[in-house]
N, C-alpha and C positions, 0 to 999 in steps of 0.2 A: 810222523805228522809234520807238514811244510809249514816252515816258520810264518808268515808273514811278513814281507817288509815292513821296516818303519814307518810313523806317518810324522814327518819333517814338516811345520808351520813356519812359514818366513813370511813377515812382517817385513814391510819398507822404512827407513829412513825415521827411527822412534829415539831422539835421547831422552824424552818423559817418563820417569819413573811411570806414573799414572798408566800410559801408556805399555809400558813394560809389566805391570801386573794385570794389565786386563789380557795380554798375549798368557802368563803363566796361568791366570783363572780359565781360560779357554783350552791349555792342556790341561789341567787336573780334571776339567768337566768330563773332557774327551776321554782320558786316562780310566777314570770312573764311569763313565758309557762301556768303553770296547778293550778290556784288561786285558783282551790277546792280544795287543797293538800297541807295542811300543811307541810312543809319541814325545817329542818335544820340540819347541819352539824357538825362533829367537827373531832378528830383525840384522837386514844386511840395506847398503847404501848408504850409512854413514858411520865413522870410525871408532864413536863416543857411545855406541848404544850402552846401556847396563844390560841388555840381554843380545849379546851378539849371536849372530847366526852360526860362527865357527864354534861355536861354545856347547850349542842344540847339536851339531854335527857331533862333534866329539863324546856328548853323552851318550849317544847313541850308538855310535860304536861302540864305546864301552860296553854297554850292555847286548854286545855280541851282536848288531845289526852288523849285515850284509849289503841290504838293499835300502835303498831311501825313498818313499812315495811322496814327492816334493807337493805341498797345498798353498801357492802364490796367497796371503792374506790382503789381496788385492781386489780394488775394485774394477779397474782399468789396468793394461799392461803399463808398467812405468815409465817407459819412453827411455831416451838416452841419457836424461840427468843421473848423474852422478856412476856408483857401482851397478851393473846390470846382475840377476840375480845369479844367471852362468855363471859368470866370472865370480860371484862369491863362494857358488858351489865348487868348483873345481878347483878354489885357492883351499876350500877347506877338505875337500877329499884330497887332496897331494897328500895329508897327513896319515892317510888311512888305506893304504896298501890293499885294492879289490873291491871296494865300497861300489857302490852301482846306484846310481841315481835317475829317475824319472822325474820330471817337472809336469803337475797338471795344471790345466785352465786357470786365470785368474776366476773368482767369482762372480764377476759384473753384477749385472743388473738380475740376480736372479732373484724369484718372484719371492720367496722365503725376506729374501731382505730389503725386499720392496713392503713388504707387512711391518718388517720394521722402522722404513723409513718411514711409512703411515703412522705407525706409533709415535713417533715422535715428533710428528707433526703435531696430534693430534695431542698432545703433550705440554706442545707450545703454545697452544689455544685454549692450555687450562683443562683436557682430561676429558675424559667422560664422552657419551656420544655425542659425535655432531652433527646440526641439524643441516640439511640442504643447503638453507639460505646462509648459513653460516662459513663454508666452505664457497660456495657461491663468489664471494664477497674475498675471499682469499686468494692473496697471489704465491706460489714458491718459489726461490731462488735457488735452486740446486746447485752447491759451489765444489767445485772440485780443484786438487791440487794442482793443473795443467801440468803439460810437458811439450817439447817440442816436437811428439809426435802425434799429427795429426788423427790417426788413429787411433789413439789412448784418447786423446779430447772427444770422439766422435763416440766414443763407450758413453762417456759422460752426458751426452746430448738423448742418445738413446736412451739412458735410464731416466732422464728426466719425461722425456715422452711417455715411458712404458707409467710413471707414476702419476702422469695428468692424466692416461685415459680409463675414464670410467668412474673415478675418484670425487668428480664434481669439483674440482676448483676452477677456478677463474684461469689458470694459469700455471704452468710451471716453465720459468725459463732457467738458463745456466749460468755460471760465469766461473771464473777461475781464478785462483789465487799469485800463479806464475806462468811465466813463460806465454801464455796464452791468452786470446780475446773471446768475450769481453771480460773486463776486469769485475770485481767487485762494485767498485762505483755506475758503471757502465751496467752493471746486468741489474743493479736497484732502478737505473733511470727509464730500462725497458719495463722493469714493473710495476713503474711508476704508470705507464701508460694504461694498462691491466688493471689497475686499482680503482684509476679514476673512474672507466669504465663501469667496474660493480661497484662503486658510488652513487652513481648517477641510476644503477638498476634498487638502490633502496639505501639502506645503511652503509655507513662508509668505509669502505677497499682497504688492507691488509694486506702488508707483505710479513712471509716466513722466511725468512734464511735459514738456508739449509744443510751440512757441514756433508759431503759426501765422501766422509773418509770416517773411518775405524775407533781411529783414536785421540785421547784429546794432545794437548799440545803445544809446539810453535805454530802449526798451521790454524790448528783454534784460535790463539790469544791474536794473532797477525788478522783472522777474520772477523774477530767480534772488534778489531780497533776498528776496521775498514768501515762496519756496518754500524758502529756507535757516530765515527766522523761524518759518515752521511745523512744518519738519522739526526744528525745538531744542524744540521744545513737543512734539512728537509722537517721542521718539529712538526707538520702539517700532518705527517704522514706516520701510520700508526707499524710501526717496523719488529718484531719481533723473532726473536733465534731460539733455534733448534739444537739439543743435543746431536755429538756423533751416534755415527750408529753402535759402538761399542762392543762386546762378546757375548750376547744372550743367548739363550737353545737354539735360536732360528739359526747362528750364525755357525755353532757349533753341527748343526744337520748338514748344513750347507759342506763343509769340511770335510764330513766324513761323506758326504758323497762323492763327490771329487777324490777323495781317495779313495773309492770304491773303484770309480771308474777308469784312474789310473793304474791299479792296479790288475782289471781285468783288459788294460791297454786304449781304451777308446775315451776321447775327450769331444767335448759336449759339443752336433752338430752348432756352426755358427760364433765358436767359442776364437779366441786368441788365447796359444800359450802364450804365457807368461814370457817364458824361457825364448821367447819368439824374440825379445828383446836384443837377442845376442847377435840379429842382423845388423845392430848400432859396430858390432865389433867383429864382424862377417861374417856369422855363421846364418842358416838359413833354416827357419822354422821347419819344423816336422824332420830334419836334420840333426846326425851327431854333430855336437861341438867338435872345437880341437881336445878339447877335455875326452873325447871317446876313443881317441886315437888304437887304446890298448885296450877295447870292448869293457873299462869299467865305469866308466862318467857319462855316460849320454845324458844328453838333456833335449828332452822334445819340445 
């Protein structure tokens, strides 16, 4: 019987404990889902995680993997900030003589975790169904990490699109937290304009901020200052936040399909690997790295 490869969870840029348990709650789920598939997880791009990515490698060769079926816990490719995810793969297979690694899609905007961005929308406005006019009368702010690659920000604009249509709100615009325009302040004062708008169509306009990343955090505690400093400038205006999207079943499906799909070789038409990042450091998407030189590190 053919083993299966590993199914390796990398996480971006997390030194939040909080954080680092909702990555280990999405392996034991997954662990407990599909007990033929060795899994674990960890977080690369910065040097302080409590759950490093080198550390998930290393379990896992221990426990006799071969192969690695890399699942980006990303929403957008991560651009050039900081460690790109090659470069952490191939610093932590140098230790593991043969290891073979694949990199699948990040998850973007896929529709599973557009349900749950609904969810928590729908959360923030107190629960329960909402009626037409209620949504109506709402604007979102879909906030994402930025980077400086304009194609990681353009995932971000996409998924905000893909969650206005059909949904009934007033609006969903973007903004980002760095690197990137508009800012926070800047993408409140566009939906500002949206608000006023389904004011004047009945009851008064509502904006949702909306946190489009994973987990909570630096990039949480630095949004909700952003979005409290604007709501004291603006008391006019009735401003309310969203949880992250966090590790529920929806997220946990999403995973394992992408390692499905990695595994049988083909990543989702339309998609960006992840691993695509390694153009920051000249490799070239759908391309071995320098990492593959001796046919055991590829990363697509």
């Amino acid at each position: 019987m053919t083993t299966p490869p590993a199914l390796l969870i990398a996480g971006h840029s997390t030194r939040d404990e909080g954080g680092a348990e909702a990555l280990r709650a999405l392996v034991r789920v997954l662990a407990a889902r599909h007990p033929e598939v060795p899994v674990a997880g960890g977080f690369f791009g910065t040097p302080d995680s409590p759950l490093p990515l080198g550390d998930a490698v290393d379990e896992l060769a221990g426990r006799g993997a071969s192969r690695l079926a890399v699942v980006p816990l990303l929403l957008a490719p991560a651009g050039a900030a900081g460690e790109t995810l090659p470069a952490a793969l191939a610093r932590a297979a140098e230790r593991h003589p043969g290891l073979g690694y694949t990199c699948a899609a990040e998850l973007g905007p896929h529709p599973r975790l557009l349900e749950v961005l609904e969810r928590r929308l729908d959360e923030a406005l107190g629960g329960g169904a909402r009626r037409p006019e209620d949504r109506a009368r709402t604007t979102v702010l879909l906030v994402g990490r930025g980077t400086s690659d304009p194609y990681a920000n353009a995932e971000v604009v996409r998924a905000a699109r893909l969650l206005w249509e059909g949904r009934g709100f007033a609006g969903v615009e973007t903004a980002f937290l760095t690197q990137a325009a508009p800012d926070v302040p800047a993408g409140l004062d566009r939906c500002t304009a949206l608000a006023a708008a389904a004011t004047s169509a009945g009851a008064p306009g509502r904006i949702v901020v909306l946190p489009y990343f994973f987990f909570p955090g630096g990039l949480l505690d630095r949004l909700r200052m952003q979005t409290e400093g604007w709501a004291a400038v603006h008391p006019r205006t009735q401003v309310l936040g969203a949880g992250v999207l966090g590790t529920p079943a929806e997220v946990a499906e999403v995973v394992m399909e992408r390692y499905r799909e990695t595994v049988a070789g083909g990543v989702p038409d339309g998609s960006r690997a992840a691993a695509g990042d390694a153009r920051d450091t000249g490799g070239v998407p759908g391309q071995a790295s320098a990492g593959d030189r001796d046919g055991h590190a590829g990363a697509r």
